[in-house]
LOLO-480239 format. One record per residue (C-alpha): residue in three letters; y, z, x. Coordinates in pm, whole numbers, padded with zeros to 5 digits, always signed. Each point is the difference from the previous one (the first is absolute). Example, Ala and Ser with C-alpha at 12.3 -4.5 7.8 and 13.67 -1.06 7.14 Angstrom:
BEGIN
ALA-00450+00780+01230;SER+00344-00066+00137;
REM end
This chain:
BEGIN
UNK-01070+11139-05384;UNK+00225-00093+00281;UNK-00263+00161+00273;UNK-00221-00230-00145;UNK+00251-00315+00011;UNK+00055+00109+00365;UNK-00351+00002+00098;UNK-00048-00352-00174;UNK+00322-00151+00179;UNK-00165+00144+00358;UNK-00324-00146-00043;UNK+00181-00360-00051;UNK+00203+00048+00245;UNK-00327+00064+00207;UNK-00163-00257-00113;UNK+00258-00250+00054;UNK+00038+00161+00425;UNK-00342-00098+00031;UNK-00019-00369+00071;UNK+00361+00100+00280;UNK-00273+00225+00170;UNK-00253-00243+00011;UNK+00178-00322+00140;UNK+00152+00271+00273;UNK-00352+00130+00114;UNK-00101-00377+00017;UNK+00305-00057+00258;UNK-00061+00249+00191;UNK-00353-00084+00042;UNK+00117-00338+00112;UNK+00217+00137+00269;UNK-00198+00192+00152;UNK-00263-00307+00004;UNK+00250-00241+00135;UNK+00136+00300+00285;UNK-00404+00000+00096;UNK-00007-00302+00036;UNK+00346-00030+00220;UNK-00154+00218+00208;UNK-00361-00182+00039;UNK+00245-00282+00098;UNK+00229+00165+00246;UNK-00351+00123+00167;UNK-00130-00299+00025;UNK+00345-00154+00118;UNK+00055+00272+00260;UNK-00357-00068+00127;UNK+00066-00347+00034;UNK+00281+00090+00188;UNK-00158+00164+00215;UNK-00279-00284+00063;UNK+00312-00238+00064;UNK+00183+00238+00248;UNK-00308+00065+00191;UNK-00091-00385+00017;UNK+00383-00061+00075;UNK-00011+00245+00292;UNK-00287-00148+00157;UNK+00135-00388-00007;UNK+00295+00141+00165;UNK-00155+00172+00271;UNK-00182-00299+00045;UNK+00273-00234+00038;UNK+00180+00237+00233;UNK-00306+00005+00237;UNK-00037-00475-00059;UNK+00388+00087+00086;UNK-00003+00211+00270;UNK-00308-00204+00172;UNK+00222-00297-00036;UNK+00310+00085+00150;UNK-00156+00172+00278;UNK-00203-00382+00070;UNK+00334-00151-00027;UNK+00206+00256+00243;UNK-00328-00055+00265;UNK+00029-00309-00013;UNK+00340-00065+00048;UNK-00080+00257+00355;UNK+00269+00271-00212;UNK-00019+00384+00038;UNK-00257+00121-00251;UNK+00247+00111-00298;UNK+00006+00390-00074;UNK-00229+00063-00268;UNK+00281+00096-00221;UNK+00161-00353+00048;UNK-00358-00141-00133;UNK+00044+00209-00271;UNK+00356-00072-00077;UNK-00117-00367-00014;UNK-00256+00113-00283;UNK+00255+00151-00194;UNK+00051-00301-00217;UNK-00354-00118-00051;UNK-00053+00426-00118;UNK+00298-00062-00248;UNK-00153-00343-00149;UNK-00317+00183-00043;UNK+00172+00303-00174;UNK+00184-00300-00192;UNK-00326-00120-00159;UNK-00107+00362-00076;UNK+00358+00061-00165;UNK-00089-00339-00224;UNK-00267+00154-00126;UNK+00018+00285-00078;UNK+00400+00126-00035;UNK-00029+00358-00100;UNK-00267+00129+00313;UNK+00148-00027+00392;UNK-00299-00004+00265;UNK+00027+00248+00284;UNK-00098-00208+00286;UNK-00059+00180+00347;UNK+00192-00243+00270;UNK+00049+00087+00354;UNK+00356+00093+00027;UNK+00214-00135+00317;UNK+00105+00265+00236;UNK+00313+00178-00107;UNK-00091-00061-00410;UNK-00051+00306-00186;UNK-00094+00075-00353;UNK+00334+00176-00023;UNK+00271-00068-00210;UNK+00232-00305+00006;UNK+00302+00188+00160;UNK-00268+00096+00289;UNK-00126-00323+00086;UNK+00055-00145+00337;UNK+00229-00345-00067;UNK-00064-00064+00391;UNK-00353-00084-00003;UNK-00005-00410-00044;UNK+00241+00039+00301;UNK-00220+00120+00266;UNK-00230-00355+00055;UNK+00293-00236+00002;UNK-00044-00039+00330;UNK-00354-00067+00060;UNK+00087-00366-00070;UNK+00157-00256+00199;UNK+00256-00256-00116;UNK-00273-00270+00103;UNK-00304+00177-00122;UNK+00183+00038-00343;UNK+00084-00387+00000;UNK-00369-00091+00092;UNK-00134+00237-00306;UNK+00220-00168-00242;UNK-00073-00305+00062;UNK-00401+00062-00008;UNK+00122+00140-00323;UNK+00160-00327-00077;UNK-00250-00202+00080;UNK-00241+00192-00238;UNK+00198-00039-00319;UNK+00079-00323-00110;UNK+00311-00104-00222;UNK-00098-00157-00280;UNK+00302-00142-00215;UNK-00087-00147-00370;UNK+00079-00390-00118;UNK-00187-00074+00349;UNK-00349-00170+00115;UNK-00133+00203+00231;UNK-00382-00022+00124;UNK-00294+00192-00169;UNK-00336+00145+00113;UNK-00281-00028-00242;UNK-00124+00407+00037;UNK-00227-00059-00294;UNK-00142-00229-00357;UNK-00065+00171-00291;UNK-00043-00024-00366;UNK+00217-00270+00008;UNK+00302+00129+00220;UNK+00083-00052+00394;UNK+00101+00227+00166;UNK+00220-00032+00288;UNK+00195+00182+00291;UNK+00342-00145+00096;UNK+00029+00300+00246;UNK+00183+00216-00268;UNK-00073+00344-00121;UNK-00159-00135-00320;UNK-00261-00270-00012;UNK+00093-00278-00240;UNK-00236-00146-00297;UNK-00006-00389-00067;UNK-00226-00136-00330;UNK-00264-00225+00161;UNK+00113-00274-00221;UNK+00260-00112+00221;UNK-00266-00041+00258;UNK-00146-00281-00152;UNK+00082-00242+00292;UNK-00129+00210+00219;UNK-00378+00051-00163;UNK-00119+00092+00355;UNK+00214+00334+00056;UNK-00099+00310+00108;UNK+00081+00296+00184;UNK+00166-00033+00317;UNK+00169-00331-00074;UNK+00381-00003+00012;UNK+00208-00155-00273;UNK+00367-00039-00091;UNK+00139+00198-00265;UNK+00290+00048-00207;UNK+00196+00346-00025;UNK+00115+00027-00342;UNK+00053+00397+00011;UNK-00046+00300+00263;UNK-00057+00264-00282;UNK-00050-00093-00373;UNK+00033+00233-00260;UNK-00334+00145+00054;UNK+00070+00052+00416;UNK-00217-00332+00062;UNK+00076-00287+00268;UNK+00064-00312-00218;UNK-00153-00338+00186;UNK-00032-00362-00150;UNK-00220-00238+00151;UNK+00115-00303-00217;UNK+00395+00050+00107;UNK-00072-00014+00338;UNK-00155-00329-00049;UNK+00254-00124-00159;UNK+00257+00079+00225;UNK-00189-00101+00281;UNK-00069-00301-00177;UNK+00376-00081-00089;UNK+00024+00116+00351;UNK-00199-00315+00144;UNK+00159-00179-00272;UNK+00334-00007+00167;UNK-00122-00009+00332;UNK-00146-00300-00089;UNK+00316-00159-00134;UNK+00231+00098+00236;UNK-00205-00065+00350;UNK-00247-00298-00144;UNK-00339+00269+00047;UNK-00311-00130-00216;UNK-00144+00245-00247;UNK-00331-00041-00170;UNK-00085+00076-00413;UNK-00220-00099-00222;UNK+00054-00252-00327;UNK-00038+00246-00311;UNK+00071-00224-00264;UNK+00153-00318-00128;UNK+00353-00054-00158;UNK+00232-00256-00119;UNK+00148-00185+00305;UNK-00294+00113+00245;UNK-00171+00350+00115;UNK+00064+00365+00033;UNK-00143+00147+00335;UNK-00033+00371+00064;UNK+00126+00034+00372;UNK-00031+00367+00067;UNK-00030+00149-00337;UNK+00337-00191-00106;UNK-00007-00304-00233;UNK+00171-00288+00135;UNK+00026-00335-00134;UNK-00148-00343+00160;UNK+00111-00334-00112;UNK-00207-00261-00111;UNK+00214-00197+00251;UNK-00035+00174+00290;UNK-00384+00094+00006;UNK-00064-00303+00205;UNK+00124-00345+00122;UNK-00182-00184-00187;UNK+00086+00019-00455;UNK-00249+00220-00124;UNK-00160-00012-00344;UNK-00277+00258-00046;UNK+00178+00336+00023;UNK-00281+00182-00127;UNK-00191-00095+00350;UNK+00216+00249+00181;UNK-00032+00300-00179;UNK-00150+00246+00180;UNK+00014-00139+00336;UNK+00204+00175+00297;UNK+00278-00184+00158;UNK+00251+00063+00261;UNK+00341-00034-00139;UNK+00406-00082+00158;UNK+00278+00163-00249;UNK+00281-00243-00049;UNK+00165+00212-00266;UNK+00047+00329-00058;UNK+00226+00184-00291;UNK+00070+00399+00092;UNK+00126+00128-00330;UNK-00338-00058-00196;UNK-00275-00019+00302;UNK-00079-00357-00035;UNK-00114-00243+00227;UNK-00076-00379+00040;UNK-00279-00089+00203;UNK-00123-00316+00178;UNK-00337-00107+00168;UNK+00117-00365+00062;UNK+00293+00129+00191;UNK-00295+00120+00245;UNK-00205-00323-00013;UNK+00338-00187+00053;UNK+00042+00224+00362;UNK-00297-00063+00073;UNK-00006-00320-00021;UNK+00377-00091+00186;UNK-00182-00056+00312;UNK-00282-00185-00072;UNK+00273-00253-00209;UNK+00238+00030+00351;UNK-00343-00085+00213;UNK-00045-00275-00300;UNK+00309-00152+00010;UNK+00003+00008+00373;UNK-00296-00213+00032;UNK+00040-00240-00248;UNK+00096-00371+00077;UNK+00032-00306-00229;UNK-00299-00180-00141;UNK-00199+00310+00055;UNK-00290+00021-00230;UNK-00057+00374-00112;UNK-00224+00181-00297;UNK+00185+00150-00273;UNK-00064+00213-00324;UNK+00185-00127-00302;UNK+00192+00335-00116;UNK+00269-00159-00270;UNK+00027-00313-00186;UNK+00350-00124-00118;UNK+00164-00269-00162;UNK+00114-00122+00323;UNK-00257+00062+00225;UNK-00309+00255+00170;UNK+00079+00299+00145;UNK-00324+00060+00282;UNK-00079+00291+00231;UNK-00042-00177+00336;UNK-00125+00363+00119;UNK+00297+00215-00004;UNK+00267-00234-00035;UNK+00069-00240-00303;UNK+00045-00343-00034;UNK+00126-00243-00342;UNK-00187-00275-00028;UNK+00239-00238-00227;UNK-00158-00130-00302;UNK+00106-00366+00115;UNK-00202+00042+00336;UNK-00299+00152-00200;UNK-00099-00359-00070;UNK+00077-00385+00046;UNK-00019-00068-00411;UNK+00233+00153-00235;UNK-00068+00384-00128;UNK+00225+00205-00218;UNK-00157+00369+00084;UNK-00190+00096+00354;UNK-00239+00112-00261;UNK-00163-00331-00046;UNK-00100-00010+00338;UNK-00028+00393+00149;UNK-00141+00341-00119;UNK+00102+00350+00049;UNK-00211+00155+00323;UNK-00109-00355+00077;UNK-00038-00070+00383;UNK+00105-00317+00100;UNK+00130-00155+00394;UNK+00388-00105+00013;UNK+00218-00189+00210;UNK+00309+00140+00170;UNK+00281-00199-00082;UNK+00291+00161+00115;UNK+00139+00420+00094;UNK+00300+00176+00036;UNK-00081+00313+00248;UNK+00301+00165-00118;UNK+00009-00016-00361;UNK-00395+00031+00020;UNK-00058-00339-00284;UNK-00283-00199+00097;UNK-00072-00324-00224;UNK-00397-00151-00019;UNK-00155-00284-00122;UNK-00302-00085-00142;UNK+00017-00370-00081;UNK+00073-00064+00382;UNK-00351+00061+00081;UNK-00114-00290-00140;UNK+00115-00353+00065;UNK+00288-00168-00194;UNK-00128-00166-00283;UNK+00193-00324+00044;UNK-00176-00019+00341;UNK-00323-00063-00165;UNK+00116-00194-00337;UNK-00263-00259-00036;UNK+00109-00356+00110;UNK-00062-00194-00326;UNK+00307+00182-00170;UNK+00276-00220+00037;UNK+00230-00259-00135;UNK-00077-00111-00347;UNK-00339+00215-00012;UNK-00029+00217-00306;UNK-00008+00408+00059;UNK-00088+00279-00268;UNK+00155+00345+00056;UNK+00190+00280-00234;UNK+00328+00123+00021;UNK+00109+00281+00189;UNK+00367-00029+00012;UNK+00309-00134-00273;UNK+00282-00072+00115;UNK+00328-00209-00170;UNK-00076-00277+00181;UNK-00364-00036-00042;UNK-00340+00181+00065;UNK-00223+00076+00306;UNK-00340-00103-00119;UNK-00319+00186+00287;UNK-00275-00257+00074;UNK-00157+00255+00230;UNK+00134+00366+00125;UNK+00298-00094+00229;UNK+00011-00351-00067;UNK+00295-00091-00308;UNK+00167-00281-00118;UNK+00344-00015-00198;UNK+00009-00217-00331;UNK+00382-00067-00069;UNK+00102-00007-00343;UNK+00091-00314+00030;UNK-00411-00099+00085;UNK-00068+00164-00327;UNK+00070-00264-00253;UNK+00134-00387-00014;UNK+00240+00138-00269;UNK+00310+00035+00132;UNK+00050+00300-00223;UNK+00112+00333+00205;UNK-00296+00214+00105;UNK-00026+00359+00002;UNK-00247+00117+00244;UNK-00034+00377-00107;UNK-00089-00146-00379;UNK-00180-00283+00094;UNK-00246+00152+00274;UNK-00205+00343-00050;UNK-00113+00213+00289;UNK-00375-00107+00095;UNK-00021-00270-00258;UNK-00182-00291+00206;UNK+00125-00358+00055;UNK-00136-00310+00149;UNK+00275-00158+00228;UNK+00036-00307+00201;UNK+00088+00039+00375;UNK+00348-00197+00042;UNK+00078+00117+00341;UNK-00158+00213+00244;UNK+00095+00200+00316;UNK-00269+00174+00210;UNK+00297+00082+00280;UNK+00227+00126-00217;UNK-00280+00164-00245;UNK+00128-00134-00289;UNK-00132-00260-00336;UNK+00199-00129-00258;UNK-00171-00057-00279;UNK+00011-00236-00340;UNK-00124+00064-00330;UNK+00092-00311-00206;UNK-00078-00229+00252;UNK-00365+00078-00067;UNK+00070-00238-00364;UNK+00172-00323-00021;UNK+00396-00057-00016;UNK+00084-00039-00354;UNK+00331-00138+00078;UNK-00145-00325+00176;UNK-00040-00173-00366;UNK+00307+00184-00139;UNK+00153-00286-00194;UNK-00323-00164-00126;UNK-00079+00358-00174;UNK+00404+00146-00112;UNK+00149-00302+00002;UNK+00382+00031-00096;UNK+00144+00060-00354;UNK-00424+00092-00088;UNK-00035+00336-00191;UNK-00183+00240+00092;UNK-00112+00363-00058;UNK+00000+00257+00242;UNK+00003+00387+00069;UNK+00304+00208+00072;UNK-00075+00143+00335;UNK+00330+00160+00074;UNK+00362+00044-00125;UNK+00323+00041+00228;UNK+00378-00014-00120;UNK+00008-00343+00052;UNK-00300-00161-00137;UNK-00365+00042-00117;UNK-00295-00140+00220;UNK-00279-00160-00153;UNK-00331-00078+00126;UNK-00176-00255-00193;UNK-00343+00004+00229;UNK-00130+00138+00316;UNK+00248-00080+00288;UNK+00232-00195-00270;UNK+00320+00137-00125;UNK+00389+00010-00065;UNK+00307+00149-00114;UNK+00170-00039-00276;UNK+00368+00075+00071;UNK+00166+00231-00284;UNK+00226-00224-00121;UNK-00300-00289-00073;UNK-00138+00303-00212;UNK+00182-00078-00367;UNK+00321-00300-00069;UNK+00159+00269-00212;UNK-00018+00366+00135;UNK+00103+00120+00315;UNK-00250+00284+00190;UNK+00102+00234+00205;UNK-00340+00083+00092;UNK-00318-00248-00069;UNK-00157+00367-00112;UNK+00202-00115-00310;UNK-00221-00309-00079;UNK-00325+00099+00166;UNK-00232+00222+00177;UNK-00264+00019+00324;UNK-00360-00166-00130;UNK+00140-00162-00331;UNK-00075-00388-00022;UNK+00303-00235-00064;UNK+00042-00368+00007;UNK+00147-00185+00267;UNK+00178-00373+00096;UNK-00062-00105+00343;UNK+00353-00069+00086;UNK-00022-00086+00375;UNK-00228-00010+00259;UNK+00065+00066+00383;UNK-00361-00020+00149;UNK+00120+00066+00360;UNK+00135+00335-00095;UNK-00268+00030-00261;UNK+00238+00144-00283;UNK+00008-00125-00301;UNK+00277+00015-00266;UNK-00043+00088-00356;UNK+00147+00034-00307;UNK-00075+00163-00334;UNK+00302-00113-00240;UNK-00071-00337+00143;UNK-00257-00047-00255;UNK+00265-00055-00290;UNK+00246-00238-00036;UNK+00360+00081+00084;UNK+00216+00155-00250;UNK+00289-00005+00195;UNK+00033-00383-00126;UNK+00026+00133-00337;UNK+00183+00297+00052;UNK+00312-00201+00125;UNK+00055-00147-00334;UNK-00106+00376-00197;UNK+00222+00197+00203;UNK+00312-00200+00102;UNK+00303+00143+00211;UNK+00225+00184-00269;UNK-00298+00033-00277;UNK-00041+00379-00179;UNK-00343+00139-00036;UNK-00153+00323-00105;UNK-00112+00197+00300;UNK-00187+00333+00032;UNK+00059+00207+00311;UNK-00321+00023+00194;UNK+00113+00210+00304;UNK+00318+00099+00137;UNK+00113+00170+00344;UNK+00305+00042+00216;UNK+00123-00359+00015;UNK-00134-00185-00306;UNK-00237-00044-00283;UNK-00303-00206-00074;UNK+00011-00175-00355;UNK-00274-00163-00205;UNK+00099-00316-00166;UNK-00211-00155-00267;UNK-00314-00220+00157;UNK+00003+00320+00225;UNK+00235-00160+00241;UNK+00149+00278+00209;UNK+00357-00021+00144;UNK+00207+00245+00205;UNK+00352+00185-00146;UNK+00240+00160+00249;UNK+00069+00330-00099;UNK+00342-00065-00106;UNK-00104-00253-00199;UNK-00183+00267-00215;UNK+00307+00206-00097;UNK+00036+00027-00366;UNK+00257+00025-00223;UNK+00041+00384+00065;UNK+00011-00026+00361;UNK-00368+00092-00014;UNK-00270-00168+00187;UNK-00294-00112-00171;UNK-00350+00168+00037;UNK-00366-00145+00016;UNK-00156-00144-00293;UNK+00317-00044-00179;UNK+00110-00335-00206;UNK+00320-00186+00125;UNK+00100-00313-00044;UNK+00116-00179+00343;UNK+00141-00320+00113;UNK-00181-00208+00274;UNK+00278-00012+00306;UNK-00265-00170+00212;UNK-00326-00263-00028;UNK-00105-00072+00339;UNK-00321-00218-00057;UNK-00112+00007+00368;UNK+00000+00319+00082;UNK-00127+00119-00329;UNK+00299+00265-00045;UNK+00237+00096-00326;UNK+00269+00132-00014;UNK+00107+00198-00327;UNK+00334+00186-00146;UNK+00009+00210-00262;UNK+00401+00123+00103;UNK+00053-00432-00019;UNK-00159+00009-00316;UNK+00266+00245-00131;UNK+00280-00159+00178;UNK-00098-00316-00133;UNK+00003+00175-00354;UNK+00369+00188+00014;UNK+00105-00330+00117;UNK-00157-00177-00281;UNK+00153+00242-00209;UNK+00376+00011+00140;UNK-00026-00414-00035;UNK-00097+00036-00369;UNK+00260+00231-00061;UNK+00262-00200+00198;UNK-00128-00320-00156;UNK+00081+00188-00355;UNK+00321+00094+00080;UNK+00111-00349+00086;UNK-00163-00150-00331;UNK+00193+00268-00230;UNK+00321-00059+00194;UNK-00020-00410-00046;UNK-00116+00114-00331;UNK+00340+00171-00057;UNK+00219-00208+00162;UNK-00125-00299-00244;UNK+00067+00200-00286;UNK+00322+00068+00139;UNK+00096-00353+00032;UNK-00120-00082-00318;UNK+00158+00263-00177;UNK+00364-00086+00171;UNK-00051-00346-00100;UNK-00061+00033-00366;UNK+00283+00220-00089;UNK+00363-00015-00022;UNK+00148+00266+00065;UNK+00439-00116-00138;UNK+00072+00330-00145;UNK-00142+00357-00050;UNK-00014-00034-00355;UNK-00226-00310+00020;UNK-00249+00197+00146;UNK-00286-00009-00184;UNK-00051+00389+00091;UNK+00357+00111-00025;UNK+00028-00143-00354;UNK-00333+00213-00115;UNK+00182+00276+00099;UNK+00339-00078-00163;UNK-00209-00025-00297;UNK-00190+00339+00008;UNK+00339+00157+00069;UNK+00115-00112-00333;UNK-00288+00095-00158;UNK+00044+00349+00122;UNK+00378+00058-00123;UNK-00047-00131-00343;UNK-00333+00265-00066;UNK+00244+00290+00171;UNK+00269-00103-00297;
REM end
C-alpha cells in the first residue's frame, strides 16, 4: 500500500514538472534565436565597417594629395624652398584627423587603418620612442616676411563675418522656393524667395544685402534675413534723411485718418494729408499707389516711426522760382494766377511758385460777403499787383482794378432829385447803403426814412438785399459819394398839420415804442407823438408806461400841442377825462382819515390806494404801527392826509399821525374827564358845607345814629 501511494505521489509530482520543462526549452530556443541573430547583426555591422574604413581611407588620401598640391602652389609661388615632403605631410595631418573624425561618427566601435606616409624620423614605435624633435627641423625654412605675406593671403581668403550685421550676398543659386547665397563664409546661407518680392527680376549672380541673424543655428546652418536688412537699411535712409535733409522715395500703400501711409524702403512711414502738396488736397484715394520722393521732418527712435513730407520737397523746389518771382515783380503788374484757397477774407492764388491774397474787397467794385460769389477753386484768372514786401514774401492783388471805376462811367442822368432803384448791401446805426449798380452806393440816413419824427432803427427797419426806390438828394462824383432819400419820394404830411390834428382833437393811434419817460404814438404814416408818463392816468403814478400799455396796442389820444417846426407833437391820454383833482380837494382835505391798502412798499416809503383809486405816497416812518412794526403790502390801515398838493398831483399820507392824533384824542378825553369829576366834586363839596351845621358833635346827624346803636347794644348784653 504505501509503494503504491509512493508511485502515485511521483507521477504527480511528474506531471506537475512538466509544464517548468516546457516554458525552459521554449527560452532556450529563444536565446539561441536572438544570439543568431546578434551575430547576423555584428556581421553585417563589422562589414559595414569595413566598407566605411575603406571609403574613409581613400577621402583621406585624397585630401592629403588636393593638400599637398596646394601648399606646394602656394610655397612656388611665393619663390620659397620647396617644403620637405614630410612638412607637406605634417600640414595634412589635420585634414587626415577630420576625415578619421567622420569615420569615428559613424561608426564608434571599428578604427580604420589608414596607410599615411610618415615624416622622416616617425616610427610605428611606441610613445616613449618617438622623436619630440621632428616639427623642429623646418622652422627655419621660413622667413619673418614670407610668414607675414602667407598670413595675410590667408587673411584675405577668410572673411569675418559677425551676426546682427548687413553684409552683401551673392545669389549662387534659385530653387524650390529658396535663394541661396554666398557671403564669403564657410556655409552658404538660404533666404525664402518671398522676401524677394521687390525684386521679381533676381537671379543668380546679382548681389543683395542681407541680414545676419545667426552664424550656426541649432542645426549648424548660416541664418540670413532678407526683410531685416531692408528694414534697417530703410530706417537707415530714414535718419539720414532727417538729419542731413537727403530725399528718399516710397510708394503710397494705403489711406488713413489724417492722410497716407508710404512704404519707403520696406518701413511704413506716415504722410500727412497736409504736407502731400501745397495746394489742400481732397481726393486721397488718387494717390494710392503712386511713387513719390519724400523729406522726413520727424522721426521717433524708440518705436521706428517716421513722419514724412512731399510738400516739404515741392516747397524747395520752388524757393527759387518765388526769389526769381519776387525779384521781378513791380507794381501794377498784371500776372496769371490759379485760385488754390478761398477764405472769408480773401483768394489765396498760385502766381507760379509764389502766392498771392487777393482781398475779398478788391475782388470786386459791388459788395460780396464770400470770394465764392465771384471765384472757383482751380479757376485761372489775370491779377493786378498792388503792393510786395520782398522780405516777409506777402504780395496783395486785385481784380476789380482791371476794370474802370464804376463811378467813372455812372450815367449822367443820375443826379439831384432823380429817382434810383437799388438793394441794400450794408446796415449800419445810422442808416443803409442801398447799390444802384456794382460799385456805385448811396447812404439813406435814418432820418430820410420817415417824416415821423419817431427814432429809427436801421438794423430793424432795413433787411439785407431788400430793394428800395430812393430819391437822389445830393450827389458827389469827386468824392464818390450819394445821399439818398426815401420819404421824399411822397408828400410832407406835416405841411397841413393843423388842418388834419388840430389841437385838443382826439385821435387814435398805434404805440410804436415805449421809453422810461413816455410812450410814442404814431397815429398815420409820418405822423406821431409822445405821450409823457405822467399825461398817462390823473390818479396813478407809473414807473414804467409798460404798466399802462404795450408796443402795437391802439390807445386814444388829445392833441395837446403842436410845434410844426420841430415836427413833434404832444399828447396826452388822461387828457380825455375831466380832472378829478377839482374834486379830490374837497374828498380828501389836509387832516382827513381814509382807509388805505398798501400797494407797494420799498426802502423809503409806501404806495397807498385810497378809495376812487387815488394813489398817495407814505414815508416809511409814517408806516410804523403800534408794535413798532412796519406795515406790509396789501394790508388795511387807516391814515391821515398830511399833504393835498392839487398841482402837482401828490398826497401825502400818515398812518403814525393817525395814531398820534388818536392817543392824543384819547389823553384829552381822559383829561377832559378828570376835570368834569373834579368840578363835579368840588360842587358837592360846597353844597354839602353849606347845608349843614356842624355846633356840636352830638348834633351830627351821623354821630347821633351811632350814640343810638350803642345803646341798643348794652341794653340786649343786660
Amino acid at each position: 500500500m504505501l509503494d503504491d501511494k509512493n508511485l502515485e505521489d511521483q507521477d504527480n509530482q511528474q506531471e506537475e514538472a512538466t509544464p517548468v520543462e516546457e516554458v525552459a526549452e521554449t527560452v532556450s530556443d529563444a536565446a539561441e534565436a536572438v544570439v543568431e541573430k546578434v551575430e547576423e547583426v555584428a556581421e553585417a555591422v563589422a562589414e559595414t565597417a569595413e566598407e566605411v574604413a575603406e571609403a574613409a581611407v581613400e577621402t583621406v588620401e585624397e585630401t592629403v594629395e588636393a593638400v599637398t598640391e596646394a601648399v606646394e602652389e602656394k610655397v612656388e609661388e611665393a619663390a620659397v624652398k620647396k617644403a620637405p615632403k614630410e612638412r607637406i605631410a605634417k600640414a595634412a595631418a589635420p585634414k587626415q584627423e577630420a576625415a578619421s573624425d567622420d569615420s569615428d561618427s559613424d561608426d564608434e566601435d571599428e578604427d580604420a587603418e589608414i596607410d599615411v606616409e610618415l615624416p622622416t624620423g616617425a616610427t610605428g614605435e611606441a610613445h616613449d620612442d618617438f622623436d619630440w624633435t621632428i616639427d623642429k627641423r623646418a622652422d627655419n625654412s621660413y622667413s619673418e616676411a614670407e610668414r607675414e605675406t602667407m598670413l595675410a593671403q590667408f587673411d584675405e581668403s577668410m572673411s569675418a563675418i559677425q551676426e546682427m550685421e548687413i553684409v552683401s550676398g551673392l545669389v549662387t543659386a534659385i530653387n524650390d522656393g529658396d535663394v541661396v547665397l554666398d557671403i564669403n563664409f564657410k556655409s552658404d546661407g538660404l533666404i525664402p524667395l518671398s522676401e524677394f518680392r521687390d525684386t521679381p527680376d533676381l537671379k543668380v549672380g546679382d548681389h543683395v544685402s542681407v541680414y545676419v541673424e545667426q552664424q550656426e543655428d541649432a542645426r549648424g546652418q548660416l541664418v540670413l534675413s532678407r526683410r531685416k536688412a531692408k528694414l534697417l537699411l530703410a530706417w537707415e535712409s530714414i535718419k539720414d534723411s532727417y538729419e542731413n535733409g537727403t530725399v528718399i522715395k516710397g510708394t503710397v500703400i494705403s489711406k488713413t485718418k489724417g492722410g497716407l501711409i508710404a512704404d519707403c524702403g520696406g518701413l511704413e512711414t506716415f504722410l500727412p494729408g497736409s504736407q502731400i502738396d501745397i495746394k489742400p488736397i481732397i481726393d486721397y484715394d488718387s494717390y494710392v499707389g503712386k511713387t513719390m520722393e519724400f523729406k522726413v521732418v520727424k522721426i521717433n527712435e524708440a518705436i521706428k516711426n517716421a513722419v514724412v513730407s512731399h510738400k516739404a520737397l515741392i516747397e524747395s523746389d520752388l524757393a527759387e522760382q518765388r526769389e526769381a518771382i519776387i525779384a521781378s515783380l513791380e507794381r501794377g503788374q498784371v500776372l496769371e494766377g490759379l485760385v488754390k484757397n478761398l477764405t472769408d477774407f480773401g483768394a489765396f492764388l498760385d502766381l507760379g511758385g509764389v502766392d498771392g491774397l487777393l482781398y475779398i474787397t478788391d475782388i470786386s467794385w459791388g459788395r460780396i460777403s464770400h470770394p465764392g460769389e465771384k471765384l472757383e477753386l482751380n479757376q485761372k484768372i489775370n491779377v493786378v499787383v498792388l503792393d510786395f514786401d520782398e522780405n516777409k514774401k506777402r504780395i496783395s492783388l486785385g481784380l476789380k482794378q482791371l476794370q474802370p471805376h464804376p463811378w467813372e462811367v455812372l450815367a449822367e442822368d443820375i443826379s439831384e432829385g432823380s429817382t434810383v432803384t437799388g438793394k441794400i448791401v450794408n446796415i449800419e446805426d445810422y442808416g443803409a447803403f442801398l447799390e444802384i449798380q456794382p460799385g456805385v452806393e448811396g447812404l439813406i440816413h435814418v432820418s430820410e426814412v420817415s417824416w415821423s419824427n419817431q427814432p429809427i432803427n436801421a438794423r430793424e427797419h432795413f433787411k439785407l438785399g431788400q430793394e428800395y426806390q430812393a430819391k437822389v438828394v445830393t450827389i458827389d462824383r469827386e468824392d464818390r459819394k450819394m445821399s439818398l432819400s426815401v420819404k421824399q419820394l411822397q408828400d410832407d404830411p406835416w405841411d397841413n398839420i393843423e388842418e388834419r390834428f388840430p389841437e385838443n382833437s382826439r385821435h387814435s393811434g398805434e404805440v410804436k415804442n415805449l421809453t422810461p419817460y413816455g410812450v410814442f404814438v404814431e397815429l398815420e404814416n409820418g405822423i406821431g407823438g409822445m405821450i409823457h408818463i405822467s399825461d398817462l392816468s390823473w390818479t396813478k403814478r407809473y414807473g414804467h408806461p409798460s404798466e399802462f400799455t404795450k408796443v402795437g396796442e391802439q390807445i386814444d389820444v388829445m392833441i395837446l400841442e403842436i410845434d410844426k417846426n420841430n415836427r413833434k407833437l404832444s399828447l396826452g391820454h388822461k387828457q380825455l377825462e375831466e380832472n378829478p383833482w377839482d374834486t379830490f380837494e374837497t374828498v380828501f382835505p389836509q387832516g382827513s382819515y381814509h382807509e388805505a391798502t398798501i400797494l407797494r412798499k420799498d426802502d423809503r416809503g409806501a404806495i397807498v390806494q385810497l378809495p376812487y383809486g387815488l394813489e398817495a405816497y407814505a414815508p416809511l416812518k409814517h408806516i410804523r404801527k403800534d408794535d413798532n412794526t412796519y406795515a406790509e403790502a396789501d394790508e388795511v390801515l387807516t391814515v391821515k392826509v398830511i399833504e393835498f398838493n392839487r398841482d402837482d398831483k401828490r398826497i401825502m399820507v400818515s398812518h403814525m399821525r393817525y395814531l398820534d392824533d388818536i392817543r392824543r384824542e384819547a389823553d384829552e378825553q381822559v383829561r377832559k374827564e378828570r376835570d368834569d369829576e373834579r368840578q363835579e366834586t368840588r360842587k358837592a363839596v360846597k353844597k354839602t358845607q353849606t347845608s349843614v351845621e356842624r355846633d356840636t358833635l352830638g348834633d351830627l346827624d351821623v354821630f347821633s345814629q351811632l350814640k343810638e346803636q350803642l345803646s341798643d347794644d348794652g341794653g340786649d348784653d343786660e
